[in-house]
C-alpha positions, 0 to 999 in steps of 0.5 A: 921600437922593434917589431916583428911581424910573422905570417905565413908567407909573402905572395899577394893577398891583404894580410901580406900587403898590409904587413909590408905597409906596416913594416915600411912604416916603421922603418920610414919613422925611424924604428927596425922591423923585422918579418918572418915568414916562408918568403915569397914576391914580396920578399924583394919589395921588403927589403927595398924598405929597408925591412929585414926578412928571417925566412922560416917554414911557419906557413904549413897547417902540420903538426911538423910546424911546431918544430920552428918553435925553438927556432922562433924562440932562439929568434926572440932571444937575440933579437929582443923585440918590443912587440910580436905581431901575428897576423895568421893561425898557425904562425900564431900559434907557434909565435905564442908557443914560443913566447910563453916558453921566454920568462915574463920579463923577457918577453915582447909584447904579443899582438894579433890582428883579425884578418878573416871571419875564421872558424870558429874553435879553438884552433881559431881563438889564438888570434883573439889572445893577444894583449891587443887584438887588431880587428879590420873592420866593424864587422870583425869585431862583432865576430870576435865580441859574439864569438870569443867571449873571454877576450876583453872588449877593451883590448879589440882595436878596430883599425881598417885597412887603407890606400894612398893617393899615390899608390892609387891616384884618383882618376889614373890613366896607366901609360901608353905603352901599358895601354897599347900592349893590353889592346893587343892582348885583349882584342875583345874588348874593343867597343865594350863596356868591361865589367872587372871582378878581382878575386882569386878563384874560390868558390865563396868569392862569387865567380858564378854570380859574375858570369850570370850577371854578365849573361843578363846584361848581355841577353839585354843588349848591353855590350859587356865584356867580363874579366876575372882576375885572380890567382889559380891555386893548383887545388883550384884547377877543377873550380876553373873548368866548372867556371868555363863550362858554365860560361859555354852553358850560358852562351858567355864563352867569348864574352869573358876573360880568365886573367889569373893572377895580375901585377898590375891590377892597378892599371885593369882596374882603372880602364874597367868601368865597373869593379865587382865584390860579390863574395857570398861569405863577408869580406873582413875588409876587402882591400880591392873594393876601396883600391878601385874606389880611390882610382875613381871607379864605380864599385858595386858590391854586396852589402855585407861584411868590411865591403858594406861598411867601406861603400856605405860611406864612399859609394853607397849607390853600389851596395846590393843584397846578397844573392840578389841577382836582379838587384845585382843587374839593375845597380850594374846597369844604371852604374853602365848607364849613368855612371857616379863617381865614389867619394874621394877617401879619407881616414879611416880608409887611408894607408897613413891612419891605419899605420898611425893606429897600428904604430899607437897600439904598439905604443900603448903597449909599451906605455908610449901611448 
C-alpha cells in the first residue's frame, strides 16, 4: 500500500515521532510512505528511512493555508495513495478539502489520529471525520465519544503510543564521553538527587508545581536538584522569566536548571532518579512518561489523562492527584528514599503493536483486514 501521512511540520514532539515511526514501519514492510509537512529536524531521519518528504506550508492557522489545497490536490492525483492520514487541524482540514474536491472513485482512504484534548468546535471536529478515527489513549476516546456525537462509535481505534527496547533499553547507561561532558556542564549536580521534568515550557505543563515540589524537598533536607528540559518558543519567553523569578522567590535559584530543548533526553532521563508528568490539563498519552519508564526509571505522575492510564499499569506507586502538593512530596520522597523499579513494557505500550495497529486499520480500510 501507499500512505501519506500530513502534519504541520517535523521538529520534536509526539505526533511527529509517531508519524516517523509509522512512516519507517512501512518502508521496513515493503510499503511507500510519503510525508507532508513544512520540514523540520526530522526531515534527514525521514529520509534515512527510506521515506519520501513533500514540503508544504501546511503548518500556519491562516486562512492563506488553504491555498495549498490545489497543490495538495495535485499531489493526490499523481500520486494516488491508498490512504491520507492527518495527524493535526489545519492539515486536516486542508487534506479533507482536498479529497473531497477528487471524484469518489479516485479518492484514498481518509484517516485521522487524535492526538490531544482539542477545543472542542467545529474548527476541532475535522479530526473525528475520517473513516477511521485514531485515538491514543482511552481517555481520547471518551473525549471524542462525549464530545463528537456524530462520529460512529465503531470507526474509533484506540491504539496507544509505544517505545522499543532499543531505543530505550532497560537499565541504560549513556556513555563515557557523554557522561564526562554532562559533569562538566553541570557541576551542580554532584552529590544530588536529580528530580528531571520534560516538558516544553507552557503554562498548563506544570513547570510552577515543579519548582515547589523542589522547594519542599529542599526546606526538608533533601539534597535535590531539579532539571527542566523543554523547548523555549519565542512567544514562551515571558513564561520563563516568571519561572526564574519564582524559583528567586522560593530560594531554589541554584537549586534548579533550565536545560531547553535537549537531543539527548534519552541519556538525562536515565541518570535523573526521578522523571515527573505533572501537566494540570491531561496528557492524550504522554510519550515521555513510558520512554523514562522503559530505561527503568521511577516516574511519578498525575493521575489523569493517557499518563494515568500508562502508570496504572507499569508503576502504579507513582500516580498522584492532581494538584496535590503534599501527595506530590510524600511519593517523590519515598521514590528518593526507596526507589521501585517500573514493570517491564509490554503491548499495548510497545513501538511494534502501535505500528501493527495502525498498519491493520489501513488494511481494514482497503479490505485486507
Amino acid at each position: 500500500m501507499k500512505v501519506l501521512q500530513i502534519l504541520p511540520e517535523l521538529n520534536s514532539g509526539g505526533v511527529e515521532r509517531g508519524t516517523v515511526q509509522v512512516a519507517d514501519f512501512l518502508v521496513r514492510e515493503g510499503h511507500e510512505a510519503l510525508v507532508v509537512s513544512n520540514g523540520g529536524r526530522l526531515v534527514p531521519v525521514l529520509k534515512e528511512c527510506g521515506v519520501r518528504h513533500v514540503a508544504m506550508a501546511v503548518h500556519k492557522k491562516s486562512p492563506l493555508s488553504f491555498l495549498k489545497i490545489a497543490p495538495l490536490r495535485r499531489l493526490l492525483r499523481e500520486e494516488r495513495p491508498d490512504i491520507l492520514h492527518a495527524r493535526s487541524r489545519v492539515p486536516a482540514w486542508i487534506a479533507w478539502l482536498a479529497w473531497k474536491g477528487l471524484p469518489p472513485g479516485n479518492r484514498p482512504h481518509f484517516v485521522t489520529t487524535v492526538h490531544g484534548f482539542y477545543s472542542i468546535n467545529f474548527y476541532s471536529g475535522i479530526m473525528t471525520r475520517g473513516e477511521r478515527v485514531i485515538a491514543v489513549s482511552d481517555s481520547i476516546r471518551q473525549y471524542i465519544l462525549e464530545n463528537y456525537r456524530r462520529t460512529p462509535p465503531g470507526v474509533i481505534r484506540v491504539i496507544h503510543r509505544g517505545v522499543t527496547a532499543e531505543d530505550f533499553p532497560r537499565g541504560y547507561r549513556p556513555s563515557p564521553e557523554w557522561l564526562a561532558q554532562w559533569t562538566r556542564e553541570q557541576p551542580r549536580l554532584s552529590n544530588r538527587r536529580v528530580l528531571l521534568l520534560p516538558a516544553r515550557l507552557t503554562r498548563w505543563k506544570g513547570q510552577e508545581d515543579f519548582l515547589r515540589l523542589i522547594a519542599s524537598l529542599k526546606a526538608e533536607g533533601e539534597p535535590v536538584h531539579g532539571l527542566l528540559a523543554g523547548e523555549v518558543r519565542q512567544n514562551k519567553q515571558s513564561f520563563l522569566d516568571e519561572l526564574r523569578a519564582l524559583a528567586t522567590r522560593l530560594g531554589i535559584a541554584d537549586d534548579v536548571t533550565f536545560l531547553g530543548h535537549r537531543n539527548d533526553l534519552r541519556e538525562v532521563m536515565a541518570v535523573s532518579d526521578i522523571v515527573l508528568s505533572l501537566s494540570r490539563d491531561p496528557e492524550a498519552f504522554g510519550r515521555v512518561t513510558l520512554e523514562a519508564a522503559a530505561l527503568g526509571r521511577p516516574v511519578v505522575g498525575y493521575s489523569h489523562g493517557g499518563v494515568r492510564e500508562q502508570l496504572e499499569i507499569i508503576y502504579p506507586a507513582g500516580l498522584v492527584t492532581l494538584g496535590d502538593h503534599t501527595g506530590l512530596v510524600d511519593v517523590v520522597r519515598r521514590q528518593l528514599r526507596s526507589p521501585e523499579m517500573p514493570t517491564e513494557i509490554k503491548p499495548p505500550f510497545t513501538r511494534e503493536s502501535m505500528c501493527r495497529a495502525t498498519l491493520d486499520t489501513y488494511a481494514e480500510l482497503l479490505g485486507n483486514g
